[in-house]
FIVEXSE-838673 format. One record per residue (C-alpha): residue in three letters; x, y, z; residue number from 1. Coordinates in nm, 3 decimals. Each point is the difference from the previous one (the first is absolute). Layout:
residues N
site type = ALA; X = X; Y = Y; Z = Z; seq = NUM;
...
//
This chain:
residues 316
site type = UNK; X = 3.359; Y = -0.946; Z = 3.718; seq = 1;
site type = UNK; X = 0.338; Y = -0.258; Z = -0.114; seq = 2;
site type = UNK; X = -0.184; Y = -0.014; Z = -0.298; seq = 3;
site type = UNK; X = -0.067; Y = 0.370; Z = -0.080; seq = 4;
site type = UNK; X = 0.355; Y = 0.026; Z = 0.101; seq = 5;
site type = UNK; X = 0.145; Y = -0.249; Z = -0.193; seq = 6;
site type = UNK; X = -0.200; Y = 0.161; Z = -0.319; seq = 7;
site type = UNK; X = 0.145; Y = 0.338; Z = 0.014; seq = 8;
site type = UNK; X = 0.332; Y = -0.124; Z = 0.101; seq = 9;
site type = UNK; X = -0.012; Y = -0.208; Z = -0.354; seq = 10;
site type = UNK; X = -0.213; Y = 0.147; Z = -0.235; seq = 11;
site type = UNK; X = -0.012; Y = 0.376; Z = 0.154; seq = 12;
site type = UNK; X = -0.393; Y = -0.081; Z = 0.050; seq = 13;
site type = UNK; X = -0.224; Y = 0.106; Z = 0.135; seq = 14;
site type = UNK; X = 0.088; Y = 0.365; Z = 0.037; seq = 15;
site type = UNK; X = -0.044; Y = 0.159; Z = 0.350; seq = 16;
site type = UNK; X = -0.336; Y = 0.166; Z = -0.107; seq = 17;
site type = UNK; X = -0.148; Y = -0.332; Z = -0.047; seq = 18;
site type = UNK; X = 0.090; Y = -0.152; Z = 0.319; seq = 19;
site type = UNK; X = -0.361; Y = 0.068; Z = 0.137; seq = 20;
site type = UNK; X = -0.193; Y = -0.115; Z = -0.321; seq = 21;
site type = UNK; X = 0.198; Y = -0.357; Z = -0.027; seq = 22;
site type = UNK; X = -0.031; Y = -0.044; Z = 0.372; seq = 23;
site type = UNK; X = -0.373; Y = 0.026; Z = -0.051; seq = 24;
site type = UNK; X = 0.036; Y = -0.264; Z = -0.313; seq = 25;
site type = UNK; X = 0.185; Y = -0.260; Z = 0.208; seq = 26;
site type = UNK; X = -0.207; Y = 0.019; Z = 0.322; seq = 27;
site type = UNK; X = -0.323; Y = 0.025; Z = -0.206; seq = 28;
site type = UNK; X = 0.118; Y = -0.330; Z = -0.200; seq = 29;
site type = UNK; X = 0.089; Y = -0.167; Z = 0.326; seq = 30;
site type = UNK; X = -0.288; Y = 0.013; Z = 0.187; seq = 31;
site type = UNK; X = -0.245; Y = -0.104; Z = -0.323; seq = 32;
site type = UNK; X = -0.025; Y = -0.357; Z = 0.093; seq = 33;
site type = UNK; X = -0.054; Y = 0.156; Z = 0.357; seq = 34;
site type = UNK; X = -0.283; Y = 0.131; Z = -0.153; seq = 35;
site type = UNK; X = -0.118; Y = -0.281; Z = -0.191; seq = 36;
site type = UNK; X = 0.032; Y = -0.212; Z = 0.289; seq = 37;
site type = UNK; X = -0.199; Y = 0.215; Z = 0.244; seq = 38;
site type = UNK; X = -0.281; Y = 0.027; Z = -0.286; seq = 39;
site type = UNK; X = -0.052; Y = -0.362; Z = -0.070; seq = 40;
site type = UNK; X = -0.010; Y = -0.048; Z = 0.388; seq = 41;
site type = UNK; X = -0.277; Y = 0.282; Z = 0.059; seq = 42;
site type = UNK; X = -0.140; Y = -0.172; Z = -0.314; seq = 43;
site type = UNK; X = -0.049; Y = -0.373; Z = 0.150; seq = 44;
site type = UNK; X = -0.204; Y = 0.215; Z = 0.255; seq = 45;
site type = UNK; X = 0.012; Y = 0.315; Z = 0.174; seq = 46;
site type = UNK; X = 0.311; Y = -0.001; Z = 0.289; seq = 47;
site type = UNK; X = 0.007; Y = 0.214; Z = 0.329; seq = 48;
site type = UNK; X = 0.337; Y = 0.194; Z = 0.109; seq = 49;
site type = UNK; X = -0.021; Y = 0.125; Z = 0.374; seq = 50;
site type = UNK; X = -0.315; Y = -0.054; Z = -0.014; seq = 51;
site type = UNK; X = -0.107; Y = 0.189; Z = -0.275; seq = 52;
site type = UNK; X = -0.175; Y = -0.143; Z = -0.255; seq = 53;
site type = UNK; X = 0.146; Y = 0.112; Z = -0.380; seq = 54;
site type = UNK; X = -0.202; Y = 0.022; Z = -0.261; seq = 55;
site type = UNK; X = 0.007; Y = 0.117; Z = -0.345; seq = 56;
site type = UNK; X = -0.361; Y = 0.203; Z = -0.012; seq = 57;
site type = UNK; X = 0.192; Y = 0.178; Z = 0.290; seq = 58;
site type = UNK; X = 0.322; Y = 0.063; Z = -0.179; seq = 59;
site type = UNK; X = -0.168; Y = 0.098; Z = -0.332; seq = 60;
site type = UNK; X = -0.119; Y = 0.311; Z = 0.236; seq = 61;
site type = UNK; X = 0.335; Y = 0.123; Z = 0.084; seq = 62;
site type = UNK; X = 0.156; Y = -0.048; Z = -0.390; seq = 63;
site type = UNK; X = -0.309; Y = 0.220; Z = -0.118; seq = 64;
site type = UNK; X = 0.135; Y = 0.284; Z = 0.236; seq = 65;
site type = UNK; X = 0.336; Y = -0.008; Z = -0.116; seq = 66;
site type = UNK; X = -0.095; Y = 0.032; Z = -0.355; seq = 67;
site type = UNK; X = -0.047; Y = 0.360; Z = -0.161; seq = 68;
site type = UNK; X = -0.397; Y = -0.018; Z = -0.153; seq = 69;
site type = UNK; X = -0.171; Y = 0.331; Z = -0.089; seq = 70;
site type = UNK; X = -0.369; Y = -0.095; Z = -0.060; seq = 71;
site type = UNK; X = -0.187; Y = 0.234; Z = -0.339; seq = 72;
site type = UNK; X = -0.321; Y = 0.024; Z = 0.233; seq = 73;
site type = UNK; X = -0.322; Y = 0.250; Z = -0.008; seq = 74;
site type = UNK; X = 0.092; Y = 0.083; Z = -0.352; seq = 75;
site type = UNK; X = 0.326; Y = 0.165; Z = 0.092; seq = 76;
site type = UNK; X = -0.214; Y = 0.294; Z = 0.232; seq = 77;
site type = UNK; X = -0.248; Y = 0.100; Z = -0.253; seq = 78;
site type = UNK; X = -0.378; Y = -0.075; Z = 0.072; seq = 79;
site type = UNK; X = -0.093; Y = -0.391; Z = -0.070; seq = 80;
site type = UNK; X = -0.212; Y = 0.099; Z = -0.276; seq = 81;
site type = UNK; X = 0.266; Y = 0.211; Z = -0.200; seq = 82;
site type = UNK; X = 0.169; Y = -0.214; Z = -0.235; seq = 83;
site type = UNK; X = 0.384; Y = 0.095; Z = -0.076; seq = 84;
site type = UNK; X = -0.026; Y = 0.126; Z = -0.343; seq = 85;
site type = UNK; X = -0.213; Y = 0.315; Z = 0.167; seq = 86;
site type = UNK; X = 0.304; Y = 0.053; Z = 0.295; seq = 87;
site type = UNK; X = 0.266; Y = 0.210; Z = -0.071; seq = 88;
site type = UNK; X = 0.396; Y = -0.161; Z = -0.032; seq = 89;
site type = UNK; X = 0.066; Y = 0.096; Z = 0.339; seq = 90;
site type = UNK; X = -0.182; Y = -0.317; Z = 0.204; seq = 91;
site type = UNK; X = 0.184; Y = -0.227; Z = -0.278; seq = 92;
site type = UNK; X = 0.351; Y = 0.215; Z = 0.144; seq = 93;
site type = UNK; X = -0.148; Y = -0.046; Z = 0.371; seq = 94;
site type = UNK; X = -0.005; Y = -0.418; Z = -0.134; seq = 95;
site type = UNK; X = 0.344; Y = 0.028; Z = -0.134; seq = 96;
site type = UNK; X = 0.143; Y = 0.106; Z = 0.255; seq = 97;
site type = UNK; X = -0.135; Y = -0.254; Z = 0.248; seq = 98;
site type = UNK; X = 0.070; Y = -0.293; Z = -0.243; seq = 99;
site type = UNK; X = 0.366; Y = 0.154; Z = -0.061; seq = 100;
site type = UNK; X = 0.095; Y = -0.094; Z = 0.367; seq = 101;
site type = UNK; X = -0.176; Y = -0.346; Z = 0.012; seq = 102;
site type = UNK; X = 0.061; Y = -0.359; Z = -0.060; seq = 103;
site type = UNK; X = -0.347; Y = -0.075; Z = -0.092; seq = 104;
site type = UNK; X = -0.250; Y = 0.203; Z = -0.136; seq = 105;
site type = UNK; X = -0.393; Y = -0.157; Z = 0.038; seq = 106;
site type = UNK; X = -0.239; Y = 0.176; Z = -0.260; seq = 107;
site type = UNK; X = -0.368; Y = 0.017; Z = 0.094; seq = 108;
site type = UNK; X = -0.227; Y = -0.023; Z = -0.316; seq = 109;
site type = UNK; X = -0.285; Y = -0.004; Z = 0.241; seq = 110;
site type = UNK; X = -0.318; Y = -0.051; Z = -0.245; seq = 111;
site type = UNK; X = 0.183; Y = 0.074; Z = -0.309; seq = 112;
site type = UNK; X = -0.123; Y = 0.353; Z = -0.042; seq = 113;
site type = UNK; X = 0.273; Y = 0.232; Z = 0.154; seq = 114;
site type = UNK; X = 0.343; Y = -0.096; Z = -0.144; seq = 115;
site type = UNK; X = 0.069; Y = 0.138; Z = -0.389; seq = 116;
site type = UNK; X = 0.230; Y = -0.223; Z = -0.224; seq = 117;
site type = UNK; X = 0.244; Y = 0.263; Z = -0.080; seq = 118;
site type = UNK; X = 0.006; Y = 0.076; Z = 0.366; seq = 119;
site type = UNK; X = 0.073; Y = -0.331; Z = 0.096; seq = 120;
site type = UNK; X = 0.282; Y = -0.023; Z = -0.277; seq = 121;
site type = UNK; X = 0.176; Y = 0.315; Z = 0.137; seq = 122;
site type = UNK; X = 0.036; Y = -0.204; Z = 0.321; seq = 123;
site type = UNK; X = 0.105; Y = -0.323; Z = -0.118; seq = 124;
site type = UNK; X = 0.255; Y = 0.153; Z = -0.220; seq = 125;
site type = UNK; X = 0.116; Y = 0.240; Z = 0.255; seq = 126;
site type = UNK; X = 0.038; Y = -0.315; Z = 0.230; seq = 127;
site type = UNK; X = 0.206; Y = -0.175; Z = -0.272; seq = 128;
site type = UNK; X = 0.220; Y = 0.251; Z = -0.125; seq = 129;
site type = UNK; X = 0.106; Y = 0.072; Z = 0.371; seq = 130;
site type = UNK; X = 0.063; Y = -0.372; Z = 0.126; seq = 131;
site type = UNK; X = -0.111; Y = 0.070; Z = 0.350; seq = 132;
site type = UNK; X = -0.353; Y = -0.099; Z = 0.030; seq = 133;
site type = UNK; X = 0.069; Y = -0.399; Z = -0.046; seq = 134;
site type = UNK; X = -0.365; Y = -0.106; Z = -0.028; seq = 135;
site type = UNK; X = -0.325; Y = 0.162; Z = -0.051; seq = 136;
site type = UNK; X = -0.301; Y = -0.215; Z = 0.105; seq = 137;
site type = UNK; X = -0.391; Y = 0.084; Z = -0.121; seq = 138;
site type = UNK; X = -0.274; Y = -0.003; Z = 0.233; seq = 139;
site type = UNK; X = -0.386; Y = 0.023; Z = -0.081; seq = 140;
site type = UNK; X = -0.347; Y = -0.030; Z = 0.063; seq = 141;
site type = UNK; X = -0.123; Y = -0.373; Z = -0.128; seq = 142;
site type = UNK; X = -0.361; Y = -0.131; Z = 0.097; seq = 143;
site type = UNK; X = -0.057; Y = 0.311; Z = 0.256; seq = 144;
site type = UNK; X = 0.343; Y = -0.029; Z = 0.189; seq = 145;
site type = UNK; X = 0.225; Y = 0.266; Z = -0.044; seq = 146;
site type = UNK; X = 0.341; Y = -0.037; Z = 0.054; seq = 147;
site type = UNK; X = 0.073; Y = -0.355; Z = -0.147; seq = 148;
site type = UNK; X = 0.320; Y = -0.145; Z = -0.158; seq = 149;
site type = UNK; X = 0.003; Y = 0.009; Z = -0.373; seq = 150;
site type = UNK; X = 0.372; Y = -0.036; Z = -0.017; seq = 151;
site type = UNK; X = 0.378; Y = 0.161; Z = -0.009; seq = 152;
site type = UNK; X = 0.268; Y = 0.013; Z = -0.242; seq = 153;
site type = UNK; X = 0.351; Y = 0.205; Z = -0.059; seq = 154;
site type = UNK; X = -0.039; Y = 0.312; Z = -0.114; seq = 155;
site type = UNK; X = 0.214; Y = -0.103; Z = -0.335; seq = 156;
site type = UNK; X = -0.223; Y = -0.199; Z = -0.067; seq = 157;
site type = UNK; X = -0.291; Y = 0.152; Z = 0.012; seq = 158;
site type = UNK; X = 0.156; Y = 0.275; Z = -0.228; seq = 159;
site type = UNK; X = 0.086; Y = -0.226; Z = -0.273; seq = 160;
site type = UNK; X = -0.338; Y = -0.144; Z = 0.013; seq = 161;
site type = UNK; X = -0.186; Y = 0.360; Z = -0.049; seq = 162;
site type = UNK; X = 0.254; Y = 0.088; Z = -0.263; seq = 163;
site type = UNK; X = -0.043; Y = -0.273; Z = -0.192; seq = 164;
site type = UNK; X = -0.404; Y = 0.074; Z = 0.050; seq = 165;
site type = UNK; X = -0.005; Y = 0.355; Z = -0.178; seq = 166;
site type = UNK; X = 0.221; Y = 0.135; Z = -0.232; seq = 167;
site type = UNK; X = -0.115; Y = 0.320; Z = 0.079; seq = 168;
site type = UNK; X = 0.134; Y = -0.080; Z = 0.383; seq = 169;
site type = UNK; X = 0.298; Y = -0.081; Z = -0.098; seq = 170;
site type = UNK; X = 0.086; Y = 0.271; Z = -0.238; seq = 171;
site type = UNK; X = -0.092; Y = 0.246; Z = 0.265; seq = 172;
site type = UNK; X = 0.259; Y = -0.226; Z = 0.258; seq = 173;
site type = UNK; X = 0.254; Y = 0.059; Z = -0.261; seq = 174;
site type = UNK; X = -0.105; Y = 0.378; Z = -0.088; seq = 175;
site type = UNK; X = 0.087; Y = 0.039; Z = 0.397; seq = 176;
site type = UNK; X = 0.302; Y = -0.214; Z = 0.034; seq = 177;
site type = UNK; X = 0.181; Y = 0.275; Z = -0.244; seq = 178;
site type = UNK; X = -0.184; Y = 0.306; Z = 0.164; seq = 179;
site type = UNK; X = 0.159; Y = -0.109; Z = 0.311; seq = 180;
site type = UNK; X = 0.344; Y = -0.091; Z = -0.139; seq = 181;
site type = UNK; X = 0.010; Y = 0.311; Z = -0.204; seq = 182;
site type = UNK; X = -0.086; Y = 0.209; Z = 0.342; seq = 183;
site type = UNK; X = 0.269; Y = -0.202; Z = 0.225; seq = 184;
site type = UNK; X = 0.243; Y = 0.128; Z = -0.278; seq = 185;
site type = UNK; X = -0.128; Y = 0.376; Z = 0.072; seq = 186;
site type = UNK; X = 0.196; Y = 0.256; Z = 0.185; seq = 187;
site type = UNK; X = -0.283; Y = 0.104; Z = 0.300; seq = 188;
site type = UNK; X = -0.086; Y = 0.403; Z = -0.067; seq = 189;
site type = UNK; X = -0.024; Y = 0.276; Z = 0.226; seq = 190;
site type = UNK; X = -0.315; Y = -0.021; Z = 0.263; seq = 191;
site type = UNK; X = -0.056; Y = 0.286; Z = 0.160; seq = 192;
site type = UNK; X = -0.359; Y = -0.090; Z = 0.076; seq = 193;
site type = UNK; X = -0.106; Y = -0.344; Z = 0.163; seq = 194;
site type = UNK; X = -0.304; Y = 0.019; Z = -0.203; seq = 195;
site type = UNK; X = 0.141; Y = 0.045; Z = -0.314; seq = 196;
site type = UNK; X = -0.016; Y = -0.359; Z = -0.212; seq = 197;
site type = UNK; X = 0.383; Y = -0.140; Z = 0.026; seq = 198;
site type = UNK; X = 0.164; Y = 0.055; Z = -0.307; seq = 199;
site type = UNK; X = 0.372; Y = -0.109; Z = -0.195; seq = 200;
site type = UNK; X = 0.226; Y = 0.073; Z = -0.263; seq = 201;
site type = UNK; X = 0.063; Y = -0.281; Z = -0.246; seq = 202;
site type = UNK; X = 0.337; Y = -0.031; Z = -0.134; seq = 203;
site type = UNK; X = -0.138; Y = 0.097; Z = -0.368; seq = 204;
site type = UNK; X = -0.063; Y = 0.308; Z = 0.135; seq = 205;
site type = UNK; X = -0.399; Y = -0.008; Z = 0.094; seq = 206;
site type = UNK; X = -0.202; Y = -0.003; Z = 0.290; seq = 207;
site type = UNK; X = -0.244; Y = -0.281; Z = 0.133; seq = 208;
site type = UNK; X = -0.230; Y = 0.029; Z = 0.298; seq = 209;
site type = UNK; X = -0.191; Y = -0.270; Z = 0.217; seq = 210;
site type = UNK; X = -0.372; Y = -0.043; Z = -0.090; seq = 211;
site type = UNK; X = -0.178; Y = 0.256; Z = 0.246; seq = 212;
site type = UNK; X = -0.207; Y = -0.164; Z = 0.265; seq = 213;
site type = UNK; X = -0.312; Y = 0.203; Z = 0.112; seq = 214;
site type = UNK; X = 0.076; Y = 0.190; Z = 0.330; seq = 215;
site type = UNK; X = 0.324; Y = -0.169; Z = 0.082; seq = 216;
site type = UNK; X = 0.371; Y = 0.077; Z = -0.126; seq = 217;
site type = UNK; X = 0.103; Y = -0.300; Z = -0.178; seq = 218;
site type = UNK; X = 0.182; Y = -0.316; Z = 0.141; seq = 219;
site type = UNK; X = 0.351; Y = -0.050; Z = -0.196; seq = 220;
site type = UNK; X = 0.038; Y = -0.325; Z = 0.147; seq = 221;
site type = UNK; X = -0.314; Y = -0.099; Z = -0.145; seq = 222;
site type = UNK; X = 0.109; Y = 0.129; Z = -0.367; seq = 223;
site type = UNK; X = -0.092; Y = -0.314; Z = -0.200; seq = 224;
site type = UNK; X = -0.342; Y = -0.034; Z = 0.168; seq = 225;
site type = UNK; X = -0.072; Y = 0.366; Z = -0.089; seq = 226;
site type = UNK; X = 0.110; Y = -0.069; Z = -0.378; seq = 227;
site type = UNK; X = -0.219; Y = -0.337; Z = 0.008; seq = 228;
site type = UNK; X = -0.325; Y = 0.178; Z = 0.116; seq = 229;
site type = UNK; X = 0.069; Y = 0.311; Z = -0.219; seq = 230;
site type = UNK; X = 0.024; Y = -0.250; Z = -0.301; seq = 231;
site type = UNK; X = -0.300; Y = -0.176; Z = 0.128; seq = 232;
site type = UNK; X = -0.204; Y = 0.261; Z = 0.063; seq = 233;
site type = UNK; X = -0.060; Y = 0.008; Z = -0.393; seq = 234;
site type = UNK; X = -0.347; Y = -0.163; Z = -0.102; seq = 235;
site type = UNK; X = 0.056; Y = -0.338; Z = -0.123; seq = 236;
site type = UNK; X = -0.282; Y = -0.263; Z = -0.030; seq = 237;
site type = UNK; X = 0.164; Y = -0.144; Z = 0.345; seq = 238;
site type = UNK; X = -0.040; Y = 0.356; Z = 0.223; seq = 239;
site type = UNK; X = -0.304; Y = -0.058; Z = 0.172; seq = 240;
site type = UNK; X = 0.030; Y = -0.423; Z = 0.078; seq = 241;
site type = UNK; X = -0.026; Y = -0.116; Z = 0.328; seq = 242;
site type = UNK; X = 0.154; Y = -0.277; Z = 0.202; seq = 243;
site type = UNK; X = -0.281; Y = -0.247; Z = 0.082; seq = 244;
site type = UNK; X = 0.102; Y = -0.345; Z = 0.125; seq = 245;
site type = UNK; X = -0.031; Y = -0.132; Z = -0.361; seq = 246;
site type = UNK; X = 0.230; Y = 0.281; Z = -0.162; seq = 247;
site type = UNK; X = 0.253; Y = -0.122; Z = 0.264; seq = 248;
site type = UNK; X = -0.026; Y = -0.364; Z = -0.147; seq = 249;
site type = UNK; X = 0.017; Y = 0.134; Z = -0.363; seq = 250;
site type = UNK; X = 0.348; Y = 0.177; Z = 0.129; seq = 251;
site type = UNK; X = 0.179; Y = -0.214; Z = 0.205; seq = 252;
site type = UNK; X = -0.168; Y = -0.371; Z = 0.038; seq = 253;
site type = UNK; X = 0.295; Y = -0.121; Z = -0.130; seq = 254;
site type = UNK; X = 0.244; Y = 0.144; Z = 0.247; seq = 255;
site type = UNK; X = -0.250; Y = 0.041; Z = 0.303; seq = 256;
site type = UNK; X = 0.096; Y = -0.194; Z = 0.353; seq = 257;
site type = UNK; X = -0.322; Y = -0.135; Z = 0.069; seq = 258;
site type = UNK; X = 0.085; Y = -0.280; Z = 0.263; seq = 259;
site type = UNK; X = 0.005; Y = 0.103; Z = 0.370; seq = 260;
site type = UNK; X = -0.073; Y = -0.193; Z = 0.337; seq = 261;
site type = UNK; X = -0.211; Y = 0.058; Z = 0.283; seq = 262;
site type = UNK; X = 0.102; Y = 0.171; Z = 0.322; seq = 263;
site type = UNK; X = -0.213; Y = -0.285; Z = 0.197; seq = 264;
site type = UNK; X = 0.182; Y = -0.287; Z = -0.186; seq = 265;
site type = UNK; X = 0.163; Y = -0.224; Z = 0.229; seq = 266;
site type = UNK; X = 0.362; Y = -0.014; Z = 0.015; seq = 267;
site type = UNK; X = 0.091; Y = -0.289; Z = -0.163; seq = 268;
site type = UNK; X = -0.136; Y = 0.205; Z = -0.346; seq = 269;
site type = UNK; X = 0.179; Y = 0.317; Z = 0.051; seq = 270;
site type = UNK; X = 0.341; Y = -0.217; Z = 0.024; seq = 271;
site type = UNK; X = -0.105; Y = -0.161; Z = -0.336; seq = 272;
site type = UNK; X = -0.006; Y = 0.348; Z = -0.129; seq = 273;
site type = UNK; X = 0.330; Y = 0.111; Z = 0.110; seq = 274;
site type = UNK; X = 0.200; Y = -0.312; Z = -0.067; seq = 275;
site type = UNK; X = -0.126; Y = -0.020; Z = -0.357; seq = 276;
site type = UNK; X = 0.279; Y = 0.079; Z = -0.250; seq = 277;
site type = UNK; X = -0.134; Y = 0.295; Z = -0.163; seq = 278;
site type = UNK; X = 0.152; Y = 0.313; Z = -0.203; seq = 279;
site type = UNK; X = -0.278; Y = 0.220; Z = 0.161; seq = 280;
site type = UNK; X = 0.147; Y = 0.198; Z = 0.297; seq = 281;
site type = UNK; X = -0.372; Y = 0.101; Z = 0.132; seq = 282;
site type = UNK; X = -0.319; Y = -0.175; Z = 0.070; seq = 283;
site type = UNK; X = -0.335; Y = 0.156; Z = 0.096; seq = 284;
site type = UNK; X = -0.150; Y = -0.026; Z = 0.371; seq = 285;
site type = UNK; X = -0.418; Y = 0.028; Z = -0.034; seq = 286;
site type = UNK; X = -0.270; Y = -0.107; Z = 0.284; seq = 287;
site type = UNK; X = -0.322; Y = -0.090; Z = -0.117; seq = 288;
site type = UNK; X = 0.119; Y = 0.152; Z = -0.410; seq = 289;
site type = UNK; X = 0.092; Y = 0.294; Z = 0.143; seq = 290;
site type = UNK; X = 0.351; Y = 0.125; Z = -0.063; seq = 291;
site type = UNK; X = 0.198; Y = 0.044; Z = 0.295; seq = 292;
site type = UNK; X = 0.348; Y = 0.040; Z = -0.113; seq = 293;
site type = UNK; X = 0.245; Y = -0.103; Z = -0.253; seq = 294;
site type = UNK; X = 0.297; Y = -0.157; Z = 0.177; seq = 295;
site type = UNK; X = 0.390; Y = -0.062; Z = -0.086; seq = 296;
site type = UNK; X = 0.084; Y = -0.392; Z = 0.064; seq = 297;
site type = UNK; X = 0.316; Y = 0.112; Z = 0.146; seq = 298;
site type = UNK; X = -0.177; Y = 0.255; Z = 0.243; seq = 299;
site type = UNK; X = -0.212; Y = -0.302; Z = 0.105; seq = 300;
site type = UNK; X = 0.267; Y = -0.219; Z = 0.086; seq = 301;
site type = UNK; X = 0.236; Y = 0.275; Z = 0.185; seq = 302;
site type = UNK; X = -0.384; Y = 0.079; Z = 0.207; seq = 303;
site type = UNK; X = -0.005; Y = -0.373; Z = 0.102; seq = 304;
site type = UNK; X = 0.421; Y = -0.007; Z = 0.108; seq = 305;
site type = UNK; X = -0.050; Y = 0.336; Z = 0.168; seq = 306;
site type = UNK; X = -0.315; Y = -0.150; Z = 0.219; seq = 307;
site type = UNK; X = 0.248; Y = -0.299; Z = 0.033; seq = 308;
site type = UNK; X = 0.241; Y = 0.176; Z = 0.134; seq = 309;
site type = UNK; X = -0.204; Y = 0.244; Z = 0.282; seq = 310;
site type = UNK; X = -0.178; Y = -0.319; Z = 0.092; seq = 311;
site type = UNK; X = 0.326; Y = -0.197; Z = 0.108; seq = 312;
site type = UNK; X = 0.160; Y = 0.359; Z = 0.142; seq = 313;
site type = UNK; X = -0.341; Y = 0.095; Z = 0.230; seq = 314;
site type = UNK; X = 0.036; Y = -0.131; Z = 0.348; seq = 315;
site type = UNK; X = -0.188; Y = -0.351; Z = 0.085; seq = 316;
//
């Protein structure tokens, strides 16, 4: 506190608003070699506090309750035999949605026959364009186990890589980027009806209207995904692919997460994982190749203080 006081009294920084966010800064940049210390400790062997024993398999739990994950399962509510190209928009709206308010969004190819290309795209650049889905990861069936870890990536990422795969792709992204910016520049038109398809005035003087969607009044927060699948929704030689484990290589081997650790490895491992100096903020939890979760180093770490801290605070 001298020093934040000392600051403002000077330089007329930080400004009162910020008070909170530098706090956080200095405490969190105190305590680091805290941290470091504590996991180099647990990872010359595991350590008990109060008698509890910590552990990282333990800790990797809590972190993969704190983080936001909406799981693309049982082909997004449609029969497991129904690919996506024959369900209407709406379960790709229902997926949306759920991705929209999650950290990490895990896509189920199961045996390659139920998620559509375009489908998939709509996502991905959904995700992207939005910045609040940080990581999708892509499950599978591989040698008769469903549900196995094929790898995660940003959705930016992921984007670029599919644009770059088909032109056709990416000149229906761009078709959609100026749908949507045209519509955001619209004046919103009487409504009377909540069926009626949401319409606006564009300042040149005509009207535009959001892509219908069959049995539901269309989602204006969802604008640029209903311009994408309108604009995708034209046959191309592309319409009908599906997303097999290979097609997944073809797309995004180069940007794909593959690595992961087990949630039986012994500690000593899992602090090798978190004390490595790496740009990648998550890392993928499986048991026996099964995904279990994709989890934020950071969330990891606070887990392992926070069982610290009850441990020394519970009565002996």
């Amino acid at each position: 506190m001298p020093a934040l006081t000392l600051s403002r009294g000077v330089a007329d920084w930080p400004e009162q608003g910020y008070d909170g966010w530098v706090l956080l800064g200095m405490v969190t940049l105190s305590l680091l070699p805290v941290i470091r210390l504590f996991l180099q400790t647990l990872n010359a062997g595991s350590i008990e506090v109060a008698g509890v024993s910590l552990s990282f398999a333990a800790a990797s739990e809590s972190a993969a309750e704190a983080v936001r994950t909406a799981t693309l399962t049982e082909n997004l509510d449609t029969p497991e035999d129904m690919p996506l190209e024959r369900t209407s928009l709406r379960s790709i709206l229902r997926a949306l949605r759920r991705a929209h308010d999650s950290e990490v969004t895990v896509v189920d190819l199961r045996q390659g026959q139920t998620w559509w290309e375009t489908r998939l795209f709509i996502l991905i650049a959904g995700a992207a364009r939005r910045d609040r889905t940080q990581a999708i990861a892509f499950v599978g069936e591989r040698n008769g186990t469903p549900g196995t870890f094929l790898g995660w990536a940003p959705p930016s990422r992921l984007l670029a890589a599919h644009l770059r795969s088909d032109p056709l792709l990416s000149a229906a992204h761009e078709r959609a980027r100026a749908k949507t910016a045209a519509w955001q520049l619209g004046q919103p038109l009487p409504n009377p009806h909540a069926s009626v398809t949401p319409s606006v005035m564009l300042p040149w003087g005509t009207n535009q209207s959001l892509p219908p969607v069959e049995n539901q009044t269309p989602d204006p927060a969802f604008a640029f995904e209903l311009y994408l699948q309108q604009n995708l929704d034209r046959p191309s030689p592309e319409s009908g692919r599906l997303v097999t484990i290979q097609r997944l290589r073809e797309l995004y081997e180069v940007f794909l997460v593959t690595d992961s650790i087990d949630a039986q490895t012994p500690d000593d491992a899992w602090a090798e994982v978190v004390l490595t100096a790496s740009p990648r903020r998550f890392f993928a939890v499986t048991k026996a190749g099964k995904f279990k979760a994709l989890i934020p180093r950071d969330a990891l770490v606070a887990a392992l203080v926070t069982r610290l801290v009850r441990a020394e605070d519970s009565p002996s």
